[in-house]
C-alpha positions as CSV (number, residue, x, y, z in Angstrom):
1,X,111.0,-102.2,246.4
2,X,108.8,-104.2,248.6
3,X,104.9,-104.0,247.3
4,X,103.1,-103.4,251.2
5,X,99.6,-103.9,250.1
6,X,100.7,-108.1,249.3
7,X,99.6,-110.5,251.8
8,X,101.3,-111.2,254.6
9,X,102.2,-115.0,255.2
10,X,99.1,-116.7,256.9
11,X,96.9,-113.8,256.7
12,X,94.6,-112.5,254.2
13,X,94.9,-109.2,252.3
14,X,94.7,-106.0,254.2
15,X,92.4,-104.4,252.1
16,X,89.6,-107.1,251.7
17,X,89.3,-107.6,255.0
18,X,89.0,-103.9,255.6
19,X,86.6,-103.6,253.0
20,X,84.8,-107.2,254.8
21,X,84.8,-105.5,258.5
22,X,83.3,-101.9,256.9
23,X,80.7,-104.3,255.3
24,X,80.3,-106.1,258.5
25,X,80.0,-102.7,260.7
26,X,77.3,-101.1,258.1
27,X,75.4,-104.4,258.6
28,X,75.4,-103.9,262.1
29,X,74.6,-100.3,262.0
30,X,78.1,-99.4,263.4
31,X,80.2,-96.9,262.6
32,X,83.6,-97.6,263.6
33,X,85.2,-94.1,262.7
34,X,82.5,-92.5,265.1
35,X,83.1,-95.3,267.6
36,X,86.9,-94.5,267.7
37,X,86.6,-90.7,268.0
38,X,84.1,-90.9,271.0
39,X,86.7,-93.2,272.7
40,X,83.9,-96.4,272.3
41,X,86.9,-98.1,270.1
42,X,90.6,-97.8,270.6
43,X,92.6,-97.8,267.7
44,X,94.0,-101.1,269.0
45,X,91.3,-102.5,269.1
46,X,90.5,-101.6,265.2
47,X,93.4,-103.0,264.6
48,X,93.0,-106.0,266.6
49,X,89.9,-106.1,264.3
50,X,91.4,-106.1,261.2
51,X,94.2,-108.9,261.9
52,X,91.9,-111.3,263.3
53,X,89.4,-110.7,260.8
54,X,92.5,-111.6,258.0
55,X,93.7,-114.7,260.0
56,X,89.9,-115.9,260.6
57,X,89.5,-118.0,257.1
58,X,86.2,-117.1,256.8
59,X,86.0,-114.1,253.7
60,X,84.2,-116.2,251.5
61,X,81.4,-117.2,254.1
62,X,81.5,-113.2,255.2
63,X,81.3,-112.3,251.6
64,X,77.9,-114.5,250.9
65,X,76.8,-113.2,253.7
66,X,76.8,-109.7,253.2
67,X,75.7,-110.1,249.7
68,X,72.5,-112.2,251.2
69,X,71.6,-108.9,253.0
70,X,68.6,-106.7,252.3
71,X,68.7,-103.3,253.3
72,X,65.5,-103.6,255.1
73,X,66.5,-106.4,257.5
74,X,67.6,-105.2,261.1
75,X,71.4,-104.9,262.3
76,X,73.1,-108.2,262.7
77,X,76.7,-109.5,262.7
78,X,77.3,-113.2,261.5
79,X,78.2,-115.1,264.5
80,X,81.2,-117.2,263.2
81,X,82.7,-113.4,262.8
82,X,85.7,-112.9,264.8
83,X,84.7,-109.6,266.0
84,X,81.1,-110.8,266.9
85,X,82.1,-109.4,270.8
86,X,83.1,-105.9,269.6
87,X,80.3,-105.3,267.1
88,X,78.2,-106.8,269.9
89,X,79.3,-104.1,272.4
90,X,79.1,-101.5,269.7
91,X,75.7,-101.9,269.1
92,X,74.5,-101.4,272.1
């Protein structure tokens, strides 16, 4: 039986980078359950989301990131993210 949690060729494991854009969306002060049941998110765009965010090469840079954070410090996305745009919109 195939295992479906392994990585896919060329992108990164599914559930790090989930766990990476949930850190992300905290940081930012998003939500992205809430955002997708009032329509502010399409579940395409989650998706989207995700499989950028596990071809982007950048979950060790994310990772230091969100470990650099204090709780007190104001919502923010890193900008070499590549869902900067989305969280961006969110936000407002």
């Amino acid at each position: 039986m195939k295992d479906l949690a392994a990585e896919a060729e060329g992108l990164g494991n599914i559930f790090r980078h989930l766990w990476l854009l949930q850190a992300v969306a905290k940081a930012a002060g998003v939500d992205l359950t809430a955002e997708m049941r009032s329509g502010r998110l399409s579940g395409l765009e989650y998706a989207q989301m995700v499989t950028q965010c596990r071809g982007a090469g950048c979950s060790k840079s994310c990772a230091l990131w969100n470990s650099a954070r204090r709780g007190d410090e104001p919502p923010a996305v890193p900008e070499f993210c590549p869902s900067t745009r989305i969280f961006k919109r969110l936000m407002d």
